[in-house]
N, C-alpha and C positions, 0 to 999 in steps of 0.2 A: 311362506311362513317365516322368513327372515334366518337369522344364522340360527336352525334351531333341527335337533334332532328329533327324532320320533321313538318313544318308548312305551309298552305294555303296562300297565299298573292297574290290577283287580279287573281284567277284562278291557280295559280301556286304553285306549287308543291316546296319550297325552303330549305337548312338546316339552321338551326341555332345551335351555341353551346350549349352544354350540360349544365346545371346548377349544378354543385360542391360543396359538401356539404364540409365545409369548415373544422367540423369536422370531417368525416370521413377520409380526406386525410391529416390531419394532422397527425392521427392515421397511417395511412401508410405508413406515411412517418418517422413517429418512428421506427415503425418495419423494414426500411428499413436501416435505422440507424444503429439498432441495429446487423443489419444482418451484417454487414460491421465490426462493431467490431468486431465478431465472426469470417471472412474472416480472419482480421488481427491477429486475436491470442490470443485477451486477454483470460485473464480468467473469467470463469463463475461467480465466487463470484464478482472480479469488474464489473461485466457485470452487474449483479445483482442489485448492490447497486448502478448503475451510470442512470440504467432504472428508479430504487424509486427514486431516486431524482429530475431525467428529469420531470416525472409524478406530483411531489410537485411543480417545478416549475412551470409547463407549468398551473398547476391548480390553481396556486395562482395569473400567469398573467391574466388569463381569457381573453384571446384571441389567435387568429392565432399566430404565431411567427413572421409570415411573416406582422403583424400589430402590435406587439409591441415596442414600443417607451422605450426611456430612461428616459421618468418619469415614463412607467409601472416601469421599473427595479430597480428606486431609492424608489417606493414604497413597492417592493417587500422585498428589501433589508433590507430596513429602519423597516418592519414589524418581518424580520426575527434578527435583531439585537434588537430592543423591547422586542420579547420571551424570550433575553436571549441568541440566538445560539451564539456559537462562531463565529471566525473570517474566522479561516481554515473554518466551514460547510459552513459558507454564500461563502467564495471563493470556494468551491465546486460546491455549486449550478451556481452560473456562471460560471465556468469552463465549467460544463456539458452541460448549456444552449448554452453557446459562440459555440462549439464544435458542437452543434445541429444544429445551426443557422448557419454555417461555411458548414456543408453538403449540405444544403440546398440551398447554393449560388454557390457551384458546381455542386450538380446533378437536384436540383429543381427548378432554378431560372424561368427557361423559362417557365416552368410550369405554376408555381406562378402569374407571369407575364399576362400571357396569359389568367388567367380563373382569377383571383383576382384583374388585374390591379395595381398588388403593385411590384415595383422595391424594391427587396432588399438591404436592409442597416442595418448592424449591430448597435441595440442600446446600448451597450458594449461599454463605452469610460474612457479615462481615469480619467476620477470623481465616475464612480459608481462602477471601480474596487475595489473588496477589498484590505487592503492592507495584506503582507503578515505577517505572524505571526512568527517573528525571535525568537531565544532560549532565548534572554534576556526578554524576556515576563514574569511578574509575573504568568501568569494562569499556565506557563509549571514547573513541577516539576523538579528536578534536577535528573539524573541517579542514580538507587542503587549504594552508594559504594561495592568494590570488596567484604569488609567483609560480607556486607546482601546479597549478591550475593551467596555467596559459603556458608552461612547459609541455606537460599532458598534449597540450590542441599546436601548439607548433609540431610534436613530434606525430600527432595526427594528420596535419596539412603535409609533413614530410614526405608521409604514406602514400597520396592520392599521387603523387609527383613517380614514386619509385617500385609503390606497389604492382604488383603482378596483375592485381583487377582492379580496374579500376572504378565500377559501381561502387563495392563493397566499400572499399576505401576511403570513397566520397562519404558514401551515408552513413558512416559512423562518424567522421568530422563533424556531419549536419546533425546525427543526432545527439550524439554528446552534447555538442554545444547547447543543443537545444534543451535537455536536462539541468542544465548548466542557469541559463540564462534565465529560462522560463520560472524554473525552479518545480520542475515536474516531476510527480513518483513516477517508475517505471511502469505501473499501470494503466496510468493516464498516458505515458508518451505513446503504448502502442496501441491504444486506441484510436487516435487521431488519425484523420481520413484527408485527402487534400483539399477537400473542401473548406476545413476546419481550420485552414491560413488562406487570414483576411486580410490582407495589406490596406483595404480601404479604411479599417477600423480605427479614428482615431491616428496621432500623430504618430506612431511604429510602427501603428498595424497590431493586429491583436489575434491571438489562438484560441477556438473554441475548445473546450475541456469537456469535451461532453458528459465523461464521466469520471467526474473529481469523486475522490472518497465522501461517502455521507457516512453518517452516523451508520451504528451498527446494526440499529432494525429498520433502517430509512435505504432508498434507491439511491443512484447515483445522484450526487451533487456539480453541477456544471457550474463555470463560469468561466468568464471571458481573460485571457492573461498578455497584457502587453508586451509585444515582440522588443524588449533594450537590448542595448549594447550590438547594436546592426546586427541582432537576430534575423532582422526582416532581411537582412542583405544577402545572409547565409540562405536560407530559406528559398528567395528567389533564385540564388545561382542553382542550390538543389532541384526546386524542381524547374528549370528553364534549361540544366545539362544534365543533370545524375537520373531521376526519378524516369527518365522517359529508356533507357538503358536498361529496368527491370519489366518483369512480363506488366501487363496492362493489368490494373486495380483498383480500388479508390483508396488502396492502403497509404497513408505517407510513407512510413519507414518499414517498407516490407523487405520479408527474406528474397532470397535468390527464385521463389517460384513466386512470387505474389502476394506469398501470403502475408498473417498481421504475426509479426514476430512474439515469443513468449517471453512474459518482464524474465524470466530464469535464463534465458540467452542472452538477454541484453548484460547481467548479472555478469554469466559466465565467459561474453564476450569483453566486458571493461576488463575482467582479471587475464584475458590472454593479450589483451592490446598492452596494456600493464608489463605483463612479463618481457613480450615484445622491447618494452622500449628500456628495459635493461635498468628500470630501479627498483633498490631494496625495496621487498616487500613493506618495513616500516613506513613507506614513501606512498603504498598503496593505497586507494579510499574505493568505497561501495559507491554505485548509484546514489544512493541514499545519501552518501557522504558530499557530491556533487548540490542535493537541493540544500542540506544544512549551508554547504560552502556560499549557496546562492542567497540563504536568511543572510547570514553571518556579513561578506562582505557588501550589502548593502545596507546593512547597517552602519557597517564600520566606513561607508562612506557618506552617512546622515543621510538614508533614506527613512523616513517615518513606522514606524513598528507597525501602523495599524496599514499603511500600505503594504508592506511585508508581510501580514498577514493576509487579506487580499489577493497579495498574488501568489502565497502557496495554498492557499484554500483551507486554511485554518479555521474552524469554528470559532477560536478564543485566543484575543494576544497572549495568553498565559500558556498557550502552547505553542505560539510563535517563540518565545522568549525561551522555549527549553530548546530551539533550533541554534540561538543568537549565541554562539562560542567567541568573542571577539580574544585578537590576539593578546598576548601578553605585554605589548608596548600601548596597547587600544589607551589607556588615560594618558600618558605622558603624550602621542600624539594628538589627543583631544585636546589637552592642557596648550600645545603650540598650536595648535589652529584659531581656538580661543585667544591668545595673545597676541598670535600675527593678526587677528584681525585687529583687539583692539586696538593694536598700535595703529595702524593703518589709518583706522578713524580717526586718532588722536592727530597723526600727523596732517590727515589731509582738514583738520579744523585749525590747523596753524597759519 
């Protein structure tokens, strides 16, 4: 007889529906959720951190989802912008809500409907979206220059020479750079398997990406990103001495037991190699700050914008170009490159 009880009325034996504890099916209806991303691909770490924040929000609205209103949301918001969060986490949080609520009106409407009484309607509009956080934001740092850059991996090469282990040592010279070069988030570095470095691909040699970020309700996005600036070289010394030193895996840049290390150690590991190497923290950059470093100086050395986007896997140059931080001298040495060449011309038609 379906979710349905059984009660007396005038002799008779009739059903009535079940009574739905509202939060327990909401609970199921996460897991349900959550099962669906894993269908599509993502990865476990965003899977991870997109559950902890579904759970902060849903905790902070203090109600069904399917009875939250857009003054819940401009409360919520408005509390998480008081603490202090940033712009990006509060659009986070609504991202993952919007996203949650969005399932729910495809696979659980009629449900909802049906035991709740409530039609849903997204309270998501556009007053309590956040706005987004473009690169001319005072809060975002600027990308290392190329010089702190190549500072960073000397005093990284320093390591493998003097270090106590010398695995460890290695594979973080390999993987930075490879961050660096490729211009990879930390979720795509530690996904990468040794399969995924193809030296035969093309004149570098090329990394498969198997799982590049996609859109927010879409699977992972792959593509192919060419090994420059003798990536490929790095790469092959790794795995022909470093990689065969840790237990056996198809991981590229595993931990000390094999495993696929978490982007949050890789995080937590730049800021102790950082401190290691004895500069002000002003001097410090994120991951993150390594792939901007990787738009920025190939730009600034006339690599094409839509190739740069390309090889950070960009949907749109209009979000390539929020990566492109060029230095503060960037026109006056464009200005002499432009003139040294035209002279050049001029002289050599003389």
């Amino acid at each position: 007889m379906g979710n349905a009880r059984l009660r007396v009325i005038a002799g008779e034996v009739v059903a009535r529906p079940e009574v739905i504890d509202p939060e327990r099916f909401q609970a199921e209806c996460v897991e349900a959720f959550v099962a669906s991303w894993t269908a599509r691909g993502f990865a476990s770490s965003t899977i991870d951190n997109d559950v902890g924040v579904l759970a902060r929000m849903l905790d902070a609205l203090g109600r069904p989802a399917w009875e939250v209103t857009a003054d819940d949301v401009d409360r919520v918001v408005g509390a998480l912008a008081s603490s202090g969060r940033a712009v990006s986490t509060r659009r986070n949080y609504l991202q993952v809500f919007k996203g949650f609520h969005r399932f729910l009106e495809v696979r659980k409407a009629a449900e909802i409907e049906a035991a709740f009484g409530v039609r849903l309607v997204c309270p998501l509009d556009e007053f309590n979206a956040a706005r987004h956080v473009g690169e001319d934001s005072p809060a975002v740092d600027p990308p290392p220059l190329p010089e702190r850059v190549s500072g960073f991996f000397d005093f990284l090469k320093g390591r493998i020479a003097t270090g106590r282990k010398y695995g460890p040592a290695a594979r973080d010279y390999a993987l930075f750079r490879t961050l660096y070069h490729a211009g990879l988030r930390t979720e795509e570095v530690v996904m990468l398997d040794k399969p995924d470095v193809q030296f035969g691909r093309g004149p570098f040699g090329k990394l498969h990406v198997r799982f590049g970020k996609g859109a927010k309700t879409s699977g992972p996005r792959p593509r192919w990103v060419p090994m420059l600036d003798n990536l490929d070289l790095v790469l092959r010394w790794f795995l022909d001495d470093v990689r065969g030193r840790f237990p056996a895996s198809p991981v590229l840049f595993c931990d000390e037991s094999g495993g696929r290390m978490a982007a949050g150690t890789i995080r937590n590991r730049l800021r102790h190699l950082m401190n290691l190497e004895g500069r002000p923290s002003s001097e410090w950059f994120s991951p993150h700050g390594l792939r901007r470093a990787c738009a920025t100086h190939n730009y600034e050395r006339g690599v094409d914008l839509v190739a740069i986007q390309q090889l950070l896997g960009h949907w749109t140059v209009s979000s390539t170009m929020r990566y492109v931080r060029p230095s503060e001298t960037f026109i006056e040495d464009a200005y002499r490159r432009a003139i040294s060449a035209t002279v050049s011309e001029l002289a050599g038609q003389e």
